[in-house]
C-alpha positions in Angstrom: 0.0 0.0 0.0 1.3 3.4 -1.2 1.8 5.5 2.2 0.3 9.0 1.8 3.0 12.1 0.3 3.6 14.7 3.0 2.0 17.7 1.8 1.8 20.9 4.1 -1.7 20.5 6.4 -3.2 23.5 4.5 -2.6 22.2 1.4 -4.2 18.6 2.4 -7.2 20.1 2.6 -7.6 21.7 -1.4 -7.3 18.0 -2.1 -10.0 16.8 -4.3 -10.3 13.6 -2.2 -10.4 15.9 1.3 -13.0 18.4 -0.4 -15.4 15.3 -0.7 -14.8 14.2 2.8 -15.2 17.3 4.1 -18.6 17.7 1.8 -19.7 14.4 3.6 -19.5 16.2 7.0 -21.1 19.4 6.1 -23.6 16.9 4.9 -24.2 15.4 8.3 -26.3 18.0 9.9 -28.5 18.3 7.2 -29.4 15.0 7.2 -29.7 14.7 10.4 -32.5 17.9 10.7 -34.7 16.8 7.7 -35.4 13.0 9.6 -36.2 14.9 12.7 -38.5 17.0 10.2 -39.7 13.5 8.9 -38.9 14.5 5.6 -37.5 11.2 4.6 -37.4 11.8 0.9 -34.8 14.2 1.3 -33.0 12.3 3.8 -32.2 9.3 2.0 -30.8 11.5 -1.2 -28.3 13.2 1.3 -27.9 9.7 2.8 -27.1 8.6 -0.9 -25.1 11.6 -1.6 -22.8 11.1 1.3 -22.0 7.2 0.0 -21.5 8.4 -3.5 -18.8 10.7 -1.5 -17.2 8.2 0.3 -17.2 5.7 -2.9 -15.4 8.4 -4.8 -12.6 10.1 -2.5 -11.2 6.8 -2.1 -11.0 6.2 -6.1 -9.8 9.8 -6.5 -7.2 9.4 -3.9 -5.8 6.8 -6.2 -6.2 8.1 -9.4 -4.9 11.5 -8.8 -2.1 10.4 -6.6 -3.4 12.7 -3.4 -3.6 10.0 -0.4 -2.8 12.5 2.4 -2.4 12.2 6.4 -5.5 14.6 6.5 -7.0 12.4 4.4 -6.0 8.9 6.0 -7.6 10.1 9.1 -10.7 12.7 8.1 -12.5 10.1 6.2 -12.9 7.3 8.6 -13.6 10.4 10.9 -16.6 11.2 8.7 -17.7 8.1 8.2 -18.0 7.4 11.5 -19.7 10.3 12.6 -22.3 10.1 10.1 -23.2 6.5 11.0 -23.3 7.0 14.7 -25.2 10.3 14.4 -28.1 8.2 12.2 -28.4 5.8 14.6 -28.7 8.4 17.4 -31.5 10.0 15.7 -33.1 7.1 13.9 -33.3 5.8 17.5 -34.6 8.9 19.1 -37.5 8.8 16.5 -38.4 5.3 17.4 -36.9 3.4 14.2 -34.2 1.7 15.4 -34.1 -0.2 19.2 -32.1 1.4 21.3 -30.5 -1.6 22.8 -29.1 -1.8 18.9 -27.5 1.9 19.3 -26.5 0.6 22.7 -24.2 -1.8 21.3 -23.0 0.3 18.4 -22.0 3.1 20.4 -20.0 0.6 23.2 -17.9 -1.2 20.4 -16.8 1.8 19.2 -16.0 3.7 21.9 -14.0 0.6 23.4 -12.3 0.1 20.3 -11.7 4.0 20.2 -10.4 4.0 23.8 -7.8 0.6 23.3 -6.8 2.1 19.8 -5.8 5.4 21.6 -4.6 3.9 24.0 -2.2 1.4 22.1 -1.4 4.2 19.6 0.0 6.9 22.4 2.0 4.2 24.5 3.8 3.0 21.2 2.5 -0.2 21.7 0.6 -1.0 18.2 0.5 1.6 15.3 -1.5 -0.4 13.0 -5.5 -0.4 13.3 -6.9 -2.3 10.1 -10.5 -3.3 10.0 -11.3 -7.0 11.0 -13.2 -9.2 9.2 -16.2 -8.9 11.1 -15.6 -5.1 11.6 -16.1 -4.8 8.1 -18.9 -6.7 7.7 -20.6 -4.9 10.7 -19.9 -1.5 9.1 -21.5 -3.0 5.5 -24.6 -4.3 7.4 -24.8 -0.8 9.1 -25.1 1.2 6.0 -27.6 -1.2 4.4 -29.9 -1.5 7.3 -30.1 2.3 7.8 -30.3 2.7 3.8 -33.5 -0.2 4.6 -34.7 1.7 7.7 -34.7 5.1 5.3 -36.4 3.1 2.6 -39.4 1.4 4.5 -40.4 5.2 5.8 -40.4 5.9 2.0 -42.3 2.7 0.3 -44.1 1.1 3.2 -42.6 -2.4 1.8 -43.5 -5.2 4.0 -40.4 -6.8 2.2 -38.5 -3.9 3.7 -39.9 -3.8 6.6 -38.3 -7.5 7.0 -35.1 -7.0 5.1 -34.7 -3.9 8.2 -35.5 -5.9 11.1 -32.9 -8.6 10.0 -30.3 -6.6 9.6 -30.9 -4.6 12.9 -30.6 -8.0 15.0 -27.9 -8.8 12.7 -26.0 -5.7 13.8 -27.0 -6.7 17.6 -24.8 -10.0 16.9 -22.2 -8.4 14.4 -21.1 -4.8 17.1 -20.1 -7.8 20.0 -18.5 -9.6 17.6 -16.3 -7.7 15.7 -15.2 -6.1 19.0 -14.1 -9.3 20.5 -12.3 -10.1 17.2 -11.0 -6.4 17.2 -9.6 -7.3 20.9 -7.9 -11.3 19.8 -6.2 -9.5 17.1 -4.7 -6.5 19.2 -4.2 -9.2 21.8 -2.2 -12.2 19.5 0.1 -8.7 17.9 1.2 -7.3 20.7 1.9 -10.8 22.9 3.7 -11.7 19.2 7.5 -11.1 18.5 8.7 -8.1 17.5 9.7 -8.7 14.0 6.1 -10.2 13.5 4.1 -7.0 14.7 5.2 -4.9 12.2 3.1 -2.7 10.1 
């Protein structure tokens, strides 16, 4: 993997890829006001509009040769925010159980806590996704993209296709944080010409 150029922290942020990230957050508030308003309609095109983001600063990072520090760490930023924030509100408006937020919100702030942790003692630098993490991140978007849609069409198809992927993520968030945990665990208990990254 191509590590990102240095580039002055001003200039990181004229990137194309860093514009569209940034787009994605200035999106999140917007969103986030229009489902309160229960204007679903517009919700789910901002919803799309923020995937189609983060689809295409990844692709344009590559293509135009502007992976940046900013960059490595503003997107998962974003991406994370606007997922957590959704389920906050989703579940404050009543369409997604709040033990489901519950269990979002504690893997991520445990794995956000260890992470920092790990990352200001020196101990392990190198936070890739797990398997399960991102297959709970995947079933996230598509079960609030579901839970957007079934406001929309009234689908009893939907409706099903949203409450199995809610329980799903009630099994996937515990998972994928004990899987996070065995991996940090097996590195840093591993020798020290096997735990680089």
């Amino acid at each position: 993997m191509n590590s990102p150029c240095y580039v002055p922290l001003l200039s990181q942020f004229r990137a194309v890829p860093n514009l569209l990230t940034l787009m994605r957050l200035f999106i999140i508030p917007f969103l986030l006001i229009e489902i309160l308003d229960g204007h679903y309609g517009i919700s789910f095109a901002l919803f799309m509009l923020a995937g189609i983001s983060d689809a295409f600063d990844g692709l344009l990072a590559r293509w135009l040769s502007q992976k940046t520090t900013l960059g490595q760490y503003l997107d998962p930023i974003a991406d994370k925010l606007l997922l957590s924030s959704l389920f906050v509100v989703l579940t404050h408006v009543g369409l997604i159980p709040r033990y489901v937020t519950v269990l979002v919100f504690s893997r991520d702030v445990g794995i956000l806590l260890i992470s920092t942790l790990l990352f200001v003692t020196g101990s392990l630098r190198d936070f890739r996704p797990s398997l399960f993490g991102k297959l709970n991140t995947f079933v996230q978007i598509v079960a609030l993209v579901a839970v957007l849609c079934q406001k929309l069409f009234m689908s009893p198809a939907v409706a099903t296709l949203r409450d199995v992927l809610v329980r799903a993520i009630a099994v996937l968030a515990p998972l994928s944080a004990a899987q996070y945990a065995w991996i940090v665990l097996r590195r840093m208990n591993s020798p020290p010409e096997q735990t680089v990254v």
